[in-house]
LUMFIPA-386231 format. One record per atom (N, C-alpha, C): residue in three letters; atom name; y, x, z. Coordinates in steps of 0.001 Angstrom, whole numbers. Layout:
# residues N
REC    r   a       c2       c1       c3
REC  Ala  CA        Y        X        Z
...
# end
This chain:
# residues 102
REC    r   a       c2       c1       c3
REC  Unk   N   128781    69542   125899
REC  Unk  CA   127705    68699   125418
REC  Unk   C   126465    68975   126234
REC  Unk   N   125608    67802   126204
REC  Unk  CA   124697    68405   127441
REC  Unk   C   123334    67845   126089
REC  Unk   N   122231    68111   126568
REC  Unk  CA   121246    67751   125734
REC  Unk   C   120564    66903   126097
REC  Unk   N   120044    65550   125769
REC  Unk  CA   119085    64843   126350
REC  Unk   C   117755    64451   125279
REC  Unk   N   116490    64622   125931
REC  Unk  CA   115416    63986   125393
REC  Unk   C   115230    62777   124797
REC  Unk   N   115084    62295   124169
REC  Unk  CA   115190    60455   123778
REC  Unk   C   113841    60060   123727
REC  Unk   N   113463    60456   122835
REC  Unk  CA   112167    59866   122361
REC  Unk   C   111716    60881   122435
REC  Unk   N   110107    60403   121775
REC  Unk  CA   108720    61176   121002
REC  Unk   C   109090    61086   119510
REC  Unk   N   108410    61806   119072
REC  Unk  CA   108447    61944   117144
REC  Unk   C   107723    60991   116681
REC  Unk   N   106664    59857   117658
REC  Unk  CA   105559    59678   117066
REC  Unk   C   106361    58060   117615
REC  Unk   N   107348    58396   117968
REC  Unk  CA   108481    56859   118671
REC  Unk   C   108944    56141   117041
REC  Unk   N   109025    56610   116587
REC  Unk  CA   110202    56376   115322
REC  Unk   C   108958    57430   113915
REC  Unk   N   108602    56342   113222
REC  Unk  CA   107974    56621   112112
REC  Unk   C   109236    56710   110963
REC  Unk   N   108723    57286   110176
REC  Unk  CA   109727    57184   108832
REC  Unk   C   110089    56103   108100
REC  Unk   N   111381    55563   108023
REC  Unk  CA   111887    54702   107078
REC  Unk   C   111956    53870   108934
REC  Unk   N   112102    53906   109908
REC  Unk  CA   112616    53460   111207
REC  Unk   C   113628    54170   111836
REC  Unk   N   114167    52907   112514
REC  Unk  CA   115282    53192   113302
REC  Unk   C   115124    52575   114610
REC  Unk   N   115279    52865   116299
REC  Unk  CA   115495    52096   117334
REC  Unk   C   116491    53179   117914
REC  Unk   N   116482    52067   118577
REC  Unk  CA   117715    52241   119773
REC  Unk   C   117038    52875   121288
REC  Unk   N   117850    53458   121785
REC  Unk  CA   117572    54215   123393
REC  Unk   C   118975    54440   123630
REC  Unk   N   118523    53784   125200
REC  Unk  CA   119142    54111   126360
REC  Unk   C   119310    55280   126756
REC  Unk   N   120776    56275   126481
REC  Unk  CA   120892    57470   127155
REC  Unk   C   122205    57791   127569
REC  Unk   N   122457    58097   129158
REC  Unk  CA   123537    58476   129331
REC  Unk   C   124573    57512   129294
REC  Unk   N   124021    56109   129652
REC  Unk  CA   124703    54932   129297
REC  Unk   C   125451    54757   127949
REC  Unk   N   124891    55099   127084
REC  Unk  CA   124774    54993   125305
REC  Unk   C   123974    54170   125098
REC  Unk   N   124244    53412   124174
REC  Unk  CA   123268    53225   123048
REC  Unk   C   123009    54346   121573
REC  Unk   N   122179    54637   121385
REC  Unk  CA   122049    55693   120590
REC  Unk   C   120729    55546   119229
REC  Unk   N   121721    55336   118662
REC  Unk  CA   120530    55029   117240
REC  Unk   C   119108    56229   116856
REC  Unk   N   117808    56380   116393
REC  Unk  CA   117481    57637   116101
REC  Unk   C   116833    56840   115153
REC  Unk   N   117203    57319   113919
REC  Unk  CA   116744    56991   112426
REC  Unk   C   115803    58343   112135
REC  Unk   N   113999    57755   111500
REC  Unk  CA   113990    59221   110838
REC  Unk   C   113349    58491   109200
REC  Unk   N   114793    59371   108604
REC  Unk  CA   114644    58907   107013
REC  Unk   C   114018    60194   106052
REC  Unk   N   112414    60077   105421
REC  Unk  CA   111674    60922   104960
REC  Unk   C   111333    62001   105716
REC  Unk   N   111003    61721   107424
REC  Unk  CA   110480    62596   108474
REC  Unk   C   111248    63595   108636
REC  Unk   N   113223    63440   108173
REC  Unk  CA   114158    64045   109375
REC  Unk   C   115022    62693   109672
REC  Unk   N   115183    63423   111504
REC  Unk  CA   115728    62560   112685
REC  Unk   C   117256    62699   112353
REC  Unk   N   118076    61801   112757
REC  Unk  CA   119366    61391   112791
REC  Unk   C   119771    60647   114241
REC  Unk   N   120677    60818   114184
REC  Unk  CA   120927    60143   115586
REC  Unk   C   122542    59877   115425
REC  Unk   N   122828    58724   115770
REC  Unk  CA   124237    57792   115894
REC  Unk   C   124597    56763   117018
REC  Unk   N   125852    56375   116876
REC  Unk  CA   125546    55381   117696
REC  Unk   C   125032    54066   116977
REC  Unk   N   125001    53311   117971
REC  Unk  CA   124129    51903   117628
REC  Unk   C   125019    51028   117700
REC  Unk   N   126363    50771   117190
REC  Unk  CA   127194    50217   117161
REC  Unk   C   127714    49925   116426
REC  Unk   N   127753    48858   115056
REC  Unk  CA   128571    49005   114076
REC  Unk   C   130290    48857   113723
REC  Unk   N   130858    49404   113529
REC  Unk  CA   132712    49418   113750
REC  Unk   C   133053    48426   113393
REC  Unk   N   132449    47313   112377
REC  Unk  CA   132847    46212   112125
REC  Unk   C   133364    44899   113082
REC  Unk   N   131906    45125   113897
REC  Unk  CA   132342    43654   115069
REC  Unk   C   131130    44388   116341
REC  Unk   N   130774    45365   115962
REC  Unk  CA   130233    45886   117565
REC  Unk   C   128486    45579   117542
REC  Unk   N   128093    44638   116241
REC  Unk  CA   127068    45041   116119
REC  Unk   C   125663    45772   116567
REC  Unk   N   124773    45755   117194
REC  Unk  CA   123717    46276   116815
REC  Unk   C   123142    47039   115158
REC  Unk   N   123404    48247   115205
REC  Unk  CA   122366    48749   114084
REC  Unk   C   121080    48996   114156
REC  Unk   N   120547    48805   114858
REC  Unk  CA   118966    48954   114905
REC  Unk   C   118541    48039   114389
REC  Unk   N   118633    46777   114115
REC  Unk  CA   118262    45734   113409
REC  Unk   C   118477    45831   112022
REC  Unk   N   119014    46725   111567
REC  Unk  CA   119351    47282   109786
REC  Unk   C   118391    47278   109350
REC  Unk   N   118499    48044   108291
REC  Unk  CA   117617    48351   107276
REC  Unk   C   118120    50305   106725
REC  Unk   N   117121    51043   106691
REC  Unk  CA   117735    52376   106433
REC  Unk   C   117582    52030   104576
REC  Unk   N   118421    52294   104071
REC  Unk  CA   118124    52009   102404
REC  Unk   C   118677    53594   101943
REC  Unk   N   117952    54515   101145
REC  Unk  CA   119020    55893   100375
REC  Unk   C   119544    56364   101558
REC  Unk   N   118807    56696   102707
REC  Unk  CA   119829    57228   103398
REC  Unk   C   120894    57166   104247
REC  Unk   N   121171    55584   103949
REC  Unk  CA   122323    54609   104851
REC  Unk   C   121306    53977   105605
REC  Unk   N   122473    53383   106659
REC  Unk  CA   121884    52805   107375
REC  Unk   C   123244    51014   107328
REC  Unk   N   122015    50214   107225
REC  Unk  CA   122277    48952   106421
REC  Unk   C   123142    48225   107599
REC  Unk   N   124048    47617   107935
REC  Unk  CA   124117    46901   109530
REC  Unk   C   123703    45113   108859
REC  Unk   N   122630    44824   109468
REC  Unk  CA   122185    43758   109327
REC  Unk   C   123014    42286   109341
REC  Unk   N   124065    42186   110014
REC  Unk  CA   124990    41353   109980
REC  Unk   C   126052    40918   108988
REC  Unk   N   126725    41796   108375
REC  Unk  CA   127850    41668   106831
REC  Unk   C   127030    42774   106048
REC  Unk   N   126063    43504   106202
REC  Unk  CA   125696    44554   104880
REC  Unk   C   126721    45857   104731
REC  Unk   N   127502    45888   105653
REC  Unk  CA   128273    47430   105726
REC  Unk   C   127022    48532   105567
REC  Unk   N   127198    50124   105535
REC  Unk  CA   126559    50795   105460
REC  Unk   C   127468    52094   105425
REC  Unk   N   126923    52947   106229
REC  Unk  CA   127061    54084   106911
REC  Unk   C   125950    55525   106626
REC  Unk   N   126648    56407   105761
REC  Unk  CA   126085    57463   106096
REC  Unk   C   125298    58122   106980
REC  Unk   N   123461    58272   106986
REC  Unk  CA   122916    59094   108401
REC  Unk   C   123410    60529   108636
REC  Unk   N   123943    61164   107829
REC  Unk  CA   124152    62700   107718
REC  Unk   C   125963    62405   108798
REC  Unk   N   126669    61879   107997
REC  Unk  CA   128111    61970   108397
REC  Unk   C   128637    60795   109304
REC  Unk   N   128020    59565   108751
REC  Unk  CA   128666    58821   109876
REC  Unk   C   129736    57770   108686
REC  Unk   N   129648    58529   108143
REC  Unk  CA   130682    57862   106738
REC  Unk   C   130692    56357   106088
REC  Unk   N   131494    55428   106356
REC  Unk  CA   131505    54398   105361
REC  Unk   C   131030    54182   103996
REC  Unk   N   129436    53586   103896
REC  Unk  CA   129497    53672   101960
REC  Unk   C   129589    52568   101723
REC  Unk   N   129773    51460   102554
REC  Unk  CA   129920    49921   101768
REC  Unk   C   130416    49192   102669
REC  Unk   N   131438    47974   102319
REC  Unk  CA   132520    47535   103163
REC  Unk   C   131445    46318   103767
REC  Unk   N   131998    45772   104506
REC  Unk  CA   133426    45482   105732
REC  Unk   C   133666    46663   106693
REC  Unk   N   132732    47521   106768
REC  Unk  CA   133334    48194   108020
REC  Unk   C   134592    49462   107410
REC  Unk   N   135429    49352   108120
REC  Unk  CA   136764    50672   107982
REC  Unk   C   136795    51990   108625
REC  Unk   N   135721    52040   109237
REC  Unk  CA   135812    53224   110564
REC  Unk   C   134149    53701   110421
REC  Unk   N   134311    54998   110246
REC  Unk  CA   133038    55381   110313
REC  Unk   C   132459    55463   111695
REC  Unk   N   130991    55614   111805
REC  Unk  CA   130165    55740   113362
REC  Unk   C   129925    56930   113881
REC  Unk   N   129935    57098   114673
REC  Unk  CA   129609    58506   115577
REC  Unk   C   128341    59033   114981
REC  Unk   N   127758    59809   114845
REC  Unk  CA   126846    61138   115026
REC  Unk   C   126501    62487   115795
REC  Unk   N   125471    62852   115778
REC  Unk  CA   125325    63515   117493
REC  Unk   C   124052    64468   116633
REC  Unk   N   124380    65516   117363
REC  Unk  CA   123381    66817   116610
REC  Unk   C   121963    66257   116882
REC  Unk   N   120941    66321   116386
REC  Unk  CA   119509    66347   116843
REC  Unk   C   118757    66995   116643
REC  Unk   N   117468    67115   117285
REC  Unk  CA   116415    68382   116911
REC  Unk   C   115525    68147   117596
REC  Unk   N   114094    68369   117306
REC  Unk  CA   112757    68097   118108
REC  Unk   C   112375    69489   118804
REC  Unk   N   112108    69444   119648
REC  Unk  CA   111440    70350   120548
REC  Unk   C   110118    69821   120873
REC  Unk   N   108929    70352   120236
REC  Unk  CA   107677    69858   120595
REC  Unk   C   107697    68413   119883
REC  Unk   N   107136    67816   120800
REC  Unk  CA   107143    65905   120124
REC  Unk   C   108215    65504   120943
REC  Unk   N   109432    65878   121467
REC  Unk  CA   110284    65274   121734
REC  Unk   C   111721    65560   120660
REC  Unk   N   112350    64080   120488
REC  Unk  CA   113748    63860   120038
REC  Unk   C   114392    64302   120640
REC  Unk   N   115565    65685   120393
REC  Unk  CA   116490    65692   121832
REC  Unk   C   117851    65711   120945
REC  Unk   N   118945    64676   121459
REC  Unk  CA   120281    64594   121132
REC  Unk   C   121238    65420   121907
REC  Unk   N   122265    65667   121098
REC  Unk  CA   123418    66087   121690
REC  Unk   C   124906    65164   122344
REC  Unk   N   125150    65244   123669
REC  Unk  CA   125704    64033   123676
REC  Unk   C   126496    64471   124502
REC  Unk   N   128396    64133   124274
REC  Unk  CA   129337    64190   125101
REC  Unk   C   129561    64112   126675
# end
């Protein structure tokens, strides 16, 4: 795993989610009640964009059918989607986001 920088802390306010370019990823960084998460930005359903969601409790909403995905695990909490999403360690160093990434 190698580590990469993504963002700033001050990139992604609370109750937000965007997307960055890393490592030819798309890579979600949600921060829900000012802790960071990081996933991919892909929803398993039909390939989706999640950045266009909505973070609701903790999930993250996929704006297209209303599936929803665990920020902690990655986990399916509401259908159409069958396959949970990737997740990737994160942690701030200073004002930077830095992910962990394959």
């Amino acid at each position: 795993m190698a580590n990469f920088a993504v963002a700033k802390t001050n990139d992604v306010k609370p109750g937000q989610m965007k997307s960055f370019a890393v490592n030819g990823k798309r890579v979600l960084i949600a921060n829900w009640e000012g802790t960071f998460f990081a996933t991919q930005d892909l929803c398993t359903h039909d390939n989706g964009t999640l950045a266009d969601g909505e973070l609701v409790d903790g999930e993250i909403e996929c704006p297209r059918h209303g599936g929803r995905f665990d920020l902690k695990t990655g986990a399916v909490t509401a259908l159409p989607p069958m396959f949970p999403i990737k997740t990737f360690p994160v942690k701030t160093e200073g004002d930077h986001i830095v992910v962990a990434l394959e």
